[in-house]
C-alpha positions as CSV (number, residue, x, y, z in Angstrom):
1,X,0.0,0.0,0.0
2,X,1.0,3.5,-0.7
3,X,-0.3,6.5,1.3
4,X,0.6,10.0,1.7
5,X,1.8,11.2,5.3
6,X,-1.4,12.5,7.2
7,X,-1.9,14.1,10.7
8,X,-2.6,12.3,13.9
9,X,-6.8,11.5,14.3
10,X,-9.0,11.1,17.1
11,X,-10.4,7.5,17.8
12,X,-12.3,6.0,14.7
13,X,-14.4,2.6,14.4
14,X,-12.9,-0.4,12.9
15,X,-14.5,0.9,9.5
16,X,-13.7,4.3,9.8
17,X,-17.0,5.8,11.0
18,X,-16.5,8.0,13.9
19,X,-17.9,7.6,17.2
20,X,-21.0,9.6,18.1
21,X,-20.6,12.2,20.9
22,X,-22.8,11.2,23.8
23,X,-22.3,13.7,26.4
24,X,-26.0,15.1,26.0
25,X,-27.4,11.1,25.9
26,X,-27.6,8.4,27.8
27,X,-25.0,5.6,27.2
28,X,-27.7,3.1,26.2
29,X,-29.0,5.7,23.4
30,X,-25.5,6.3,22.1
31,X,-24.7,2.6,21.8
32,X,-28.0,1.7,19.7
33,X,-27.3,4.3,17.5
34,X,-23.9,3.6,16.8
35,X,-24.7,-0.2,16.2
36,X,-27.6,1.2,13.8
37,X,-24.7,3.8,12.0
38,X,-22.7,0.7,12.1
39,X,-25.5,-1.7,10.6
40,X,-25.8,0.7,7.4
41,X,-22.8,1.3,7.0
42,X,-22.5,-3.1,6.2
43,X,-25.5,-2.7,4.6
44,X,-23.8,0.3,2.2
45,X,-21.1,-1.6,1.6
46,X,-22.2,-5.1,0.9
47,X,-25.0,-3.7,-1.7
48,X,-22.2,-2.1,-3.7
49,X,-19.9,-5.0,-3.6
50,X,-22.6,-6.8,-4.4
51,X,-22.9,-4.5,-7.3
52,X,-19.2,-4.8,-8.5
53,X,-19.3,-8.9,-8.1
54,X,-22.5,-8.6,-11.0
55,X,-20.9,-6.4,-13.2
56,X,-17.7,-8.7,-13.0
57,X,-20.7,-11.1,-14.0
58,X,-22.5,-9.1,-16.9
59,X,-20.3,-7.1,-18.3
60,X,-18.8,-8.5,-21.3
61,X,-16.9,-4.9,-22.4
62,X,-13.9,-4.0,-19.7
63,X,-14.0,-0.7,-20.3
64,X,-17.6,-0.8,-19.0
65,X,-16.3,-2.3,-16.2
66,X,-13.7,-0.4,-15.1
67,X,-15.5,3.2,-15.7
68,X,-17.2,1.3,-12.2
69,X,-14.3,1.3,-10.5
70,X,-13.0,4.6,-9.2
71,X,-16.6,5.2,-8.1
72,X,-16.6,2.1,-6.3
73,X,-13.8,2.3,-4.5
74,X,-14.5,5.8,-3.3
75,X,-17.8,4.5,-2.1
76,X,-16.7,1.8,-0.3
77,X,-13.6,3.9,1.9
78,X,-16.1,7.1,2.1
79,X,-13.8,9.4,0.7
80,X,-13.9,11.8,-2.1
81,X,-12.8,10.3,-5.7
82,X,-11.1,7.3,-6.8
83,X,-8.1,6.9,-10.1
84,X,-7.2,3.8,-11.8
85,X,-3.8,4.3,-13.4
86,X,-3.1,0.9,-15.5
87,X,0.0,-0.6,-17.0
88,X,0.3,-1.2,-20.8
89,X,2.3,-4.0,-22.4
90,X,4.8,-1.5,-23.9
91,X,5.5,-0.3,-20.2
92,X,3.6,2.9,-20.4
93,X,1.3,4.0,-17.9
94,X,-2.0,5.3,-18.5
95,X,-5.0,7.4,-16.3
96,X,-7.7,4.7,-17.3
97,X,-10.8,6.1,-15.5
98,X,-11.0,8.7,-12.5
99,X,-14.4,9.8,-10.4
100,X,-14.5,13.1,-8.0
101,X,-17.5,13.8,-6.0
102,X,-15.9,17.7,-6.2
103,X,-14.9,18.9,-9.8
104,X,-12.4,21.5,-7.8
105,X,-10.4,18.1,-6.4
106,X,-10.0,16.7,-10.1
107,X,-9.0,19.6,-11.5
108,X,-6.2,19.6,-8.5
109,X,-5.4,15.6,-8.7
110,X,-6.2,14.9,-12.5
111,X,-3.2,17.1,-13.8
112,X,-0.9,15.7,-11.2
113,X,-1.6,12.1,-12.2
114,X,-1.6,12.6,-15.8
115,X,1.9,15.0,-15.6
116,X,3.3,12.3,-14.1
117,X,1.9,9.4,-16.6
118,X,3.6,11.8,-19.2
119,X,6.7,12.0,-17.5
120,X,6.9,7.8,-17.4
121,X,6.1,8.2,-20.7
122,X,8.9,10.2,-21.7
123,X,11.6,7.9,-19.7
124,X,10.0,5.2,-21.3
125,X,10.9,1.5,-22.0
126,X,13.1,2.1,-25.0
127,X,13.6,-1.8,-26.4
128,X,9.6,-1.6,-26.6
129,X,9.5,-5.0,-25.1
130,X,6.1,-6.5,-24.6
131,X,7.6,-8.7,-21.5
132,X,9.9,-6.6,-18.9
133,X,11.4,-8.0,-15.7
134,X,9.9,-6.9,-11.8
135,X,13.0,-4.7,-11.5
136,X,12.2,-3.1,-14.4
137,X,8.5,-2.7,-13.3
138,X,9.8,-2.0,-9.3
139,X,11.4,0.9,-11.0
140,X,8.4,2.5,-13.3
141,X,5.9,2.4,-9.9
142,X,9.1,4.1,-8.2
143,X,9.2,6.6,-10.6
144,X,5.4,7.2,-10.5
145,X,5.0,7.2,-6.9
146,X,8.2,10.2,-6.9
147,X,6.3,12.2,-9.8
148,X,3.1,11.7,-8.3
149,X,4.9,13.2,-4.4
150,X,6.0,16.0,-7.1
151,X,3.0,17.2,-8.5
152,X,0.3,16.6,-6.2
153,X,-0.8,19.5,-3.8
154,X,-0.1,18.9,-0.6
155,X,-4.0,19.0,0.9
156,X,-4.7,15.8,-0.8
157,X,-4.1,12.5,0.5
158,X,-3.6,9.2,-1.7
159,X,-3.8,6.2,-0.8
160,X,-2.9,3.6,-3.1
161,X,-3.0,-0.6,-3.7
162,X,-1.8,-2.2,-6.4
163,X,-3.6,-4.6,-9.2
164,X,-1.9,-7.9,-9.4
165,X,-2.5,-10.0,-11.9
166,X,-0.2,-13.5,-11.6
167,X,2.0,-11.8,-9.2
168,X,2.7,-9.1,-11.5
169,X,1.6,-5.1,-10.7
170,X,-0.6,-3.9,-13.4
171,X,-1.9,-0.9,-12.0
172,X,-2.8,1.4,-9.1
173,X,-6.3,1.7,-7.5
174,X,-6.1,5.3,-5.6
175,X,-8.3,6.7,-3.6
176,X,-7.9,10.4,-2.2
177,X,-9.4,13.0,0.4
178,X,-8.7,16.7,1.3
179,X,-10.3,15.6,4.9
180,X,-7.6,16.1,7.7
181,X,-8.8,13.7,9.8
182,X,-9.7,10.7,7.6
183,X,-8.6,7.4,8.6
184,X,-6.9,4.6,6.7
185,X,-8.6,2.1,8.8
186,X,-7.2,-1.9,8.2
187,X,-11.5,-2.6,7.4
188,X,-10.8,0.2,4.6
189,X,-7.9,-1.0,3.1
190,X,-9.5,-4.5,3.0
191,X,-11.9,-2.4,1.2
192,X,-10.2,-1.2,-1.3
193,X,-8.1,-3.9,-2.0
194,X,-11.4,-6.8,-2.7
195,X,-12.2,-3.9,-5.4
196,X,-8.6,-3.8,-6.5
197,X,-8.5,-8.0,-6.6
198,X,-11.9,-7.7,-8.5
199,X,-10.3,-5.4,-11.4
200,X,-7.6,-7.7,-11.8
201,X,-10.2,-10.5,-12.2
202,X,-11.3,-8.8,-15.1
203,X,-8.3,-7.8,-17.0
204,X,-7.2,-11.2,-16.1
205,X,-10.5,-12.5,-17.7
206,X,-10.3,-9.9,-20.7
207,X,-7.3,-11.1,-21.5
208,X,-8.0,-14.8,-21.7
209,X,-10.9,-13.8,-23.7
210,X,-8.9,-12.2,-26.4
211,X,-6.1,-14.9,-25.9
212,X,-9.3,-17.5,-27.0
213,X,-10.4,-15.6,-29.6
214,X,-6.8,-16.1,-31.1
215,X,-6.6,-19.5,-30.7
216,X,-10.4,-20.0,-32.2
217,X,-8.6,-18.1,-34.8
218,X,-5.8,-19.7,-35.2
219,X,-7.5,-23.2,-34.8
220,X,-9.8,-22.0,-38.1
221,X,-6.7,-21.3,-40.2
222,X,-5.5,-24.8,-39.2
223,X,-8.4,-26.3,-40.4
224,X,-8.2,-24.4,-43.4
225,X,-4.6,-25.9,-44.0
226,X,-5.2,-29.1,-43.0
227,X,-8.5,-29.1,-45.5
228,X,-6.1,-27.7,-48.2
229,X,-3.1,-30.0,-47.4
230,X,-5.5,-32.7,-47.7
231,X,-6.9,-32.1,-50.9
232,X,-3.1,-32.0,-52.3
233,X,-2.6,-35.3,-51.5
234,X,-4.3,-38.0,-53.8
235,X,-7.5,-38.8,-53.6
236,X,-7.2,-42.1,-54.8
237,X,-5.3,-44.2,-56.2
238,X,-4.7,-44.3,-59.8
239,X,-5.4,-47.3,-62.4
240,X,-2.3,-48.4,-63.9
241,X,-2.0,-51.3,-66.1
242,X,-0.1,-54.4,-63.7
243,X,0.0,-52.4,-60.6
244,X,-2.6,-52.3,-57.4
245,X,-2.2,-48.8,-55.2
246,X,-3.3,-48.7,-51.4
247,X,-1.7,-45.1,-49.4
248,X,-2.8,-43.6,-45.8
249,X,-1.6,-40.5,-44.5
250,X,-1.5,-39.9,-40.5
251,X,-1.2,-36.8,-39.5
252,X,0.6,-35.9,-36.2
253,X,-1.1,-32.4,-35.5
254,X,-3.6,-30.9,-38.1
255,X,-1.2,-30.1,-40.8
256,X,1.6,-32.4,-41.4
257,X,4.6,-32.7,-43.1
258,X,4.6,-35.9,-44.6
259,X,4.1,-36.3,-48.6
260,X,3.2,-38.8,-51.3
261,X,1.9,-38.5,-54.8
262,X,1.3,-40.6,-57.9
263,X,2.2,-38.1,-61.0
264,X,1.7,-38.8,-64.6
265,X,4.5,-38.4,-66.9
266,X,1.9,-37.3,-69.4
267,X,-0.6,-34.8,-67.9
268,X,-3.1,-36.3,-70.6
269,X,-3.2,-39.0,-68.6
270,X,-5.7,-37.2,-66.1
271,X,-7.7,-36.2,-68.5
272,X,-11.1,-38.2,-68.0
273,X,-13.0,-39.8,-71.2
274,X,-15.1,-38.5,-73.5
275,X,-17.9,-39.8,-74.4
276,X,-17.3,-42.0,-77.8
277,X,-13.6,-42.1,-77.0
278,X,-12.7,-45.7,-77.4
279,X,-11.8,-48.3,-74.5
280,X,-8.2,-48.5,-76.2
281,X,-7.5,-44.7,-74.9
282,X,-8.3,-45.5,-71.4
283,X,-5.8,-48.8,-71.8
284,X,-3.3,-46.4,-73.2
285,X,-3.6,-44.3,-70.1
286,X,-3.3,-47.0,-67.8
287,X,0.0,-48.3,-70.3
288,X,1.8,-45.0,-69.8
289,X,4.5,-44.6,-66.7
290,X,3.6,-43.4,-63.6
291,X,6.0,-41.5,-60.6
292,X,5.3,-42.8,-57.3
293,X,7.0,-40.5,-54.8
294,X,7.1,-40.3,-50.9
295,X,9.0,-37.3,-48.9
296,X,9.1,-35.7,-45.6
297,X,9.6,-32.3,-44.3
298,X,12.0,-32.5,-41.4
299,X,9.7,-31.2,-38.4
300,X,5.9,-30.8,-38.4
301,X,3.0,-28.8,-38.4
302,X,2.0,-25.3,-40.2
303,X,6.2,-24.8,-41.9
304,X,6.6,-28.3,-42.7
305,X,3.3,-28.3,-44.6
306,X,4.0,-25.0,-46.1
307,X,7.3,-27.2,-47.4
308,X,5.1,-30.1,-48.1
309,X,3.6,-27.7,-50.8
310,X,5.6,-26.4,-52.5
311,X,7.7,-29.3,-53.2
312,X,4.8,-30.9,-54.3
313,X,4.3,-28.3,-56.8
314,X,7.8,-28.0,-58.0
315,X,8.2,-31.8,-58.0
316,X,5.1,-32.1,-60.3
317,X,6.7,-29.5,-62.6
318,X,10.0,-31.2,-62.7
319,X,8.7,-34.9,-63.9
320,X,7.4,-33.3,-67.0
321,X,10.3,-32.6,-68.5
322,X,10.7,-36.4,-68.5
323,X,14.5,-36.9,-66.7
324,X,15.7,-39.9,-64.9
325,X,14.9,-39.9,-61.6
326,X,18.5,-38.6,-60.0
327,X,18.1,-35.8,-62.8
328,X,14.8,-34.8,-61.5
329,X,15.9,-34.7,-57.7
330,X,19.3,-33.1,-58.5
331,X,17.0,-29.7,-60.2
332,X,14.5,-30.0,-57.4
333,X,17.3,-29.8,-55.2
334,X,18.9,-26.7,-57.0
335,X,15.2,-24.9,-57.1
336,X,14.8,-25.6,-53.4
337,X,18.2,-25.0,-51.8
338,X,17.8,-21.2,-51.2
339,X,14.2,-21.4,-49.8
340,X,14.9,-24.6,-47.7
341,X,18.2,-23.0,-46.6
342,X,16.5,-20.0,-45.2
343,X,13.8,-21.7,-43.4
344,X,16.9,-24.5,-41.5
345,X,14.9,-27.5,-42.9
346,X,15.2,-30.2,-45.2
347,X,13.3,-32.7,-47.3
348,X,14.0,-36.6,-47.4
349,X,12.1,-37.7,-50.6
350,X,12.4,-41.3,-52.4
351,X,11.1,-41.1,-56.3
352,X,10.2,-43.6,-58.3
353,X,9.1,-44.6,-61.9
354,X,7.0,-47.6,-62.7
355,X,6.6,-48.7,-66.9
356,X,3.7,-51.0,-67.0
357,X,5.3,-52.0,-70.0
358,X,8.5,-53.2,-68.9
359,X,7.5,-53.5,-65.3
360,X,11.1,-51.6,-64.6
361,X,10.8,-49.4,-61.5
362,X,13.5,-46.6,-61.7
363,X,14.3,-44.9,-58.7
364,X,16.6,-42.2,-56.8
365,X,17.1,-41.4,-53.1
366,X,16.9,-38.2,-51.2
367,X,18.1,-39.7,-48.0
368,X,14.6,-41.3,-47.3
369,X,13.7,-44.0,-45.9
370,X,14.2,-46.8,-48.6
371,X,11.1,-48.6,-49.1
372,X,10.9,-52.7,-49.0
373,X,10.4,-54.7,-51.5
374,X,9.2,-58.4,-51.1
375,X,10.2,-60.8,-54.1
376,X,7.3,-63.2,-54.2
377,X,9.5,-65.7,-55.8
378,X,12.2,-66.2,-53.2
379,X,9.9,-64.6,-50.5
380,X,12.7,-62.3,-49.5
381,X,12.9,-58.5,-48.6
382,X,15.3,-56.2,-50.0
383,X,16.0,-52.2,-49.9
384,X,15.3,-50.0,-52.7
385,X,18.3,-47.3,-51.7
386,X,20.3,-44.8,-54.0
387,X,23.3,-42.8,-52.3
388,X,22.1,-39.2,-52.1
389,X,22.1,-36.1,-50.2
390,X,18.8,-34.5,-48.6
391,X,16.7,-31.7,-50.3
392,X,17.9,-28.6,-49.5
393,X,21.2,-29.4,-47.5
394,X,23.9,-28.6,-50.5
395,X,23.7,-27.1,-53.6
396,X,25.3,-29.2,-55.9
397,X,24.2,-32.7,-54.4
398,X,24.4,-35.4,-56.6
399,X,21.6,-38.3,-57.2
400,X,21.8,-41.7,-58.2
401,X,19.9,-44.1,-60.6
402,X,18.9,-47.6,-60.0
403,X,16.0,-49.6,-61.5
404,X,14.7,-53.2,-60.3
405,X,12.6,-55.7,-62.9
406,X,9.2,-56.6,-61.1
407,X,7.2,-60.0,-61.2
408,X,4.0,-60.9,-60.5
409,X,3.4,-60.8,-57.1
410,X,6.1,-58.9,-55.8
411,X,5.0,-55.7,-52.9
412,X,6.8,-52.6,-52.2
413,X,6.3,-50.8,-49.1
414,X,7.4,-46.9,-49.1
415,X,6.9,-45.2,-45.7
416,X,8.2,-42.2,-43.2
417,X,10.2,-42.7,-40.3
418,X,6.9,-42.0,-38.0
419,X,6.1,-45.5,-38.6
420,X,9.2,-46.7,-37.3
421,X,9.6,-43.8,-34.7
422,X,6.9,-44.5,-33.0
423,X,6.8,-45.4,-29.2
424,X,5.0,-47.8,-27.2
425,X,3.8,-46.8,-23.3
426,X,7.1,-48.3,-22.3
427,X,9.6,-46.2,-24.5
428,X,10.4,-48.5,-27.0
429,X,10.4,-47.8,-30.7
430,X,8.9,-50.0,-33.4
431,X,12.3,-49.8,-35.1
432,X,12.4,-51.3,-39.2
433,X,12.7,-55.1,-37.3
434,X,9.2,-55.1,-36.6
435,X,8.0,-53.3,-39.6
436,X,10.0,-56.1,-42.3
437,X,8.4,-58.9,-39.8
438,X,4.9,-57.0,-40.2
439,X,5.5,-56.5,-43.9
440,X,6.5,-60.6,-44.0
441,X,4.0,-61.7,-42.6
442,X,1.3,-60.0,-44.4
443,X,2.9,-60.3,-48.1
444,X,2.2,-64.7,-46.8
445,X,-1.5,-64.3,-45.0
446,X,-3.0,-61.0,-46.7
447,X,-3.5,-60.5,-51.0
448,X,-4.0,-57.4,-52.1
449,X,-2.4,-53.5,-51.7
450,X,-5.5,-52.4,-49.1
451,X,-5.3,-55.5,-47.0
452,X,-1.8,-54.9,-46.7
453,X,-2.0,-51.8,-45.7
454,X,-4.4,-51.7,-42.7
455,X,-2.8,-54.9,-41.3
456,X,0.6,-52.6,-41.5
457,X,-1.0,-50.1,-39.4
458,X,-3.2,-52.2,-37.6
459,X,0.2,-53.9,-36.1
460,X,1.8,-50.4,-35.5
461,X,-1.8,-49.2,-33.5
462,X,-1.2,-52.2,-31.4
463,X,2.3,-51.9,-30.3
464,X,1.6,-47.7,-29.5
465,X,-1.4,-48.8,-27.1
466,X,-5.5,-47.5,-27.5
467,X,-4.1,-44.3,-25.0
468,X,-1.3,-43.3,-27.0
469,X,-1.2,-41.2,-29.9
470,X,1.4,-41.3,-33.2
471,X,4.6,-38.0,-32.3
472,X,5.0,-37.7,-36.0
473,X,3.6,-38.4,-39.3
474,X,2.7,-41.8,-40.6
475,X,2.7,-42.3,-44.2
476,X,2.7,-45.9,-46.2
477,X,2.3,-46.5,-49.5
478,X,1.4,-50.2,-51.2
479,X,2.6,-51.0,-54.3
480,X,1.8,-54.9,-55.3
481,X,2.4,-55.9,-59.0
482,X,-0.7,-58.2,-60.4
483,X,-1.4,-60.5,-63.3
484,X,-2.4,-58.3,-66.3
485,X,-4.0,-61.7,-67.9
C-alpha cells in the first residue's frame, strides 16, 4: 500500500465511522445508534460490492467495467474520488478512469496524475518490449510514486494498492481525500483492496478472452490448411496397367509434413474420357509410366506443410520434362536450396518410376527411408536405396539411378520414419525389425495392396497402445504388382 503522510486522528471505528458524541445522551442511546450507524454502513457496503461482483458477472466490455471502478472504491472507503492508473504492455502507464464527488479536487489531482503518466512516458521502456522483468517494473511504480509526491498539492491525501495479476503489478487503484482527519482504517484498506482483486479479475478475464479468440482463430486457419493440405494429396489411387495402389496418411497435429503422390508423366493421362472415346484410350492411359513418390519435411506442423507444398508443386513440374529420376531430384534440389536453406529444414524424398510396359521401376534417393520390396519368388525383402544427399542441405548434391525388374506378385512398401519412430507406453520404438516382420507376414497371410496396408497399421496401433497417440507423421504407400491376364 501506498499513502501519503497524514496528521494524527482522534479514535475511529474499525470501519472508519467515527464515534458519536454522547455527552448530551444516555449511554444506552449512544450505543443503539452507533450499532444502527454501524448496521448501514455493512449494509452500504455489501450492496455495492454486491454491485461490483455482477458487473464482473454481466459485463462483457472492460471498459464498461472499469469506468465502475473509481466510483466504487470511493464508495466503499467514504472518501472523495477514486483513479485507476493501469500498465500497458509497452510499459507505459496510463490514467484509465477517475471519479471526484468535487470537480475542484479533479481539477487539482487529475493534472498531477496525468503529468506524471507523461513524465513515465517520456523515460519510457526504449527496447519496446512487450515482457519486462519486476526490476524493471519495481522501477516504473518508483518513478510514478516520486512524480506523483512531485505534483500533487499537498492538501490531498492518496492512498494507493496495487492490481496484481499472476503476481505481476498492473496498475494502481487510488483513492484520495482533502479531509484532515480521515482514517486509513485496516476494514478500509481491505476495502479497497477486494475492489482492486476484482479489477484484476477482469483484465485477467479480458485477457484470456482475447487470448481464446486467437486461438479459435488460429484453430480455423488450421483447419483451413489441413483441409487444403488434404486435398493435395491423392484422392485415390490411380489405375495403372499391372500395378494395385493402397496409401494412408496420419497426421501428427492438423497439418503435417509428410508427402506422397502418384504423378503422370503425361498430364493427358488425367484427363477423363469422353464420351465415344474408345476403350483402347483409357488402356493407353493406364499403359503410360507413372512416378510414385514419398518425402518428408523434417519437423511438423503449419512450416513443414508449407514445405510439403511447394515441393509438391515444384516436384510435379519437374517430372514433365521427363528426366531420370537422380536428374529430377538433383533440379529439385537446385530450385529448393535457397528457400529450404532459409527456413533450416530439409526434405527426405524417395522417387520412383514404374513402366507397365517393362514392369522396370527406376528410382533415386533423397536420404529417405528406402522402401521394401518383397520378391514373391524367393519370399525375400530387399531395400530399394540410391546414395544421395537430402533436399535442400547442399547445392550441388548429386543423385543416383537404380532400376529393379518386377514379377508378378512382388509388394513394395514406401513409408516415413513415424512408422518406425513411433513409441510404445514403455519407450520403445517399433524400429524397421518389426515393420520387415509386419510387412513378412502380411505379403504370406493378406492378397491385395489395401489388406496390406491396414494390417501394417493395424500392427503399428497395437504396439503404441489404444491411450497413446502417433509423435509424427505416418505415411505408407502399397505397391503390389498383379497379373495383367
Amino acid at each position: 500500500m501506498t499513502a501519503r503522510p497524514f496528521p494524527s486522528q482522534p479514535p475511529n471505528s474499525a470501519n472508519g465511522t467515527p464515534y458519536i458524541a454522547a455527552s448530551d445522551r444516555t449511554p444506552v442511546s449512544a450505543l443503539k445508534e452507533l450499532v444502527a450507524c454501524l448496521h448501514r454502513e455493512q449494509h452500504k457496503i455489501q450492496d455495492l460490492l454486491s454491485s461490483l461482483g455482477f458487473a464482473l458477472r454481466s459485463f462483457n466490455n472492460l471498459n464498461q467495467f472499469l469506468e465502475l471502478i473509481p466510483l466504487m472504491s470511493a464508495r466503499v472507503t467514504d472518501t472523495e474520488g477514486g483513479a485507476l492508473v493501469l500498465l500497458k504492455p509497452n510499459g507505459q502507464l496510463r490514467l484509465q478512469q477517475m471519479h471526484c464527488q468535487d470537480n475542484q479536487e479533479c481539477q487539482t489531482l487529475r493534472p498531477a496524475l496525468e503529468r506524471a503518466t507523461q513524465t513515465i512516458a517520456a523515460q519510457g521502456n526504449e527496447d519496446g518490449k512487450s515482457v519486462m522483468s519486476s526490476e524493471q517494473l519495481d522501477a516504473i511504480w518508483s518513478s510514478f510514486d516520486d512524480q506523483v509526491n512531485r505534483y500533487l498539492d499537498t492538501d490531498i491525501q492518496l492512498f494507493g494498492t496495487p492490481i496484481l495479476i499472476k503476481n505481476v503489478e498492473r496498475g494502481r487503484l487510488y483513492v484520495f481525500t482533502d479531509d484532515l482527519n480521515y482514517s486509513w482504517t485496516p476494514t478500509r484498506q481491505k476495502l479497497v483492496r477486494l475492489v482492486a482483486d476484482q479489477t484484476a479479475v477482469a483484465i485477467a478475464n479480458d485477457e484470456l478472452t482475447v487470448e481464446l479468440r486467437k486461438k479459435e482463430r488460429l484453430d480455423r486457419e488450421l483447419e483451413i490448411g489441413a483441409e487444403i493440405q488434404l486435398r493435395l494429396l491423392p484422392r485415390q489411387c490411380p489405375s495403372i496397367k499391372g500395378i494395385e495402389l493402397a496409401a494412408q496418411c496420419q497426421t501428427a497435429s492438423r497439418v503435417g509434413g509428410d508427402y506422397y503422390d502418384f504423378i503422370p508423366t503425361n498430364y493427358d493421362q488425367l484427363r477423363p474420357t469422353q464420351p465415344g472415346e474408345n476403350q483402347a484410350l483409357d488402356q493407353h492411359k493406364a499403359s503410360v509410366p507413372w512416378s510414385v513418390v514419398i518425402g518428408d519435411v523434417m519437423g511438423k506442423g503449419v512450416p513443414a506443410g508449407l514445405i510439403m507444398t511447394m515441393t509438391r508443386g515444384m516436384l510435379r513440374a519437374e517430372v514433365l520434362n521427363r528426366h531420370s529420376p537422380a536428374r529430377i531430384l538433383e533440379h529439385l534440389n537446385r530450385v529448393m536450396y535457397a528457400d529450404l536453406e532459409n527456413s533450416n529444414r530439409f526434405v527426405t524424398l524417395f522417387y520412383s518410376e514404374y513402366d507397365p510396359q517393362t514392369r522396370i521401376l527406376s528410382y533415386s534417393n533423397a536420404a529417405h527411408n528406402p522402401p521394401f520390396l518383397w520378391k514373391a519368388s524367393t519370399h525375400s525383402i530387399q531395400r530399394l536405396d540410391t546414395d544421395g544427399m537430402l533436399i535442400g542441405l547442399e547445392a550441388d548434391s548429386q543423385y543416383e539411378d537404380d532400376q529393379i525388374l518386377l514379377d508378378v506378385g512382388d509388394t513394395i512398401i514406401y513409408y516415413t520414419d513415424g512408422f518406425t519412430d513411433v513409441a510404445n507406453q514403455h519407450g520403445d520404438r517399433f524400429d524397421e525389425e518389426n515393420l520387415i516382420e509386419a510387412f513378412r507376414w502380411a505379403c504370406e497371410h493378406r492378397q491385395g495392396s489395401q489388406p496390406i496396408l491396414d494390417y501394417l497399421f493395424e500392427r503399428v496401433g497395437e504396439f503404441m497402445g489404444g491411450k497413446n497417440r502417433n509423435g509424427d507423421d505416418m505415411t505408407l504407400v502399397v505397391l503390389q504388382v498383379k497379373s495383367t491376364e
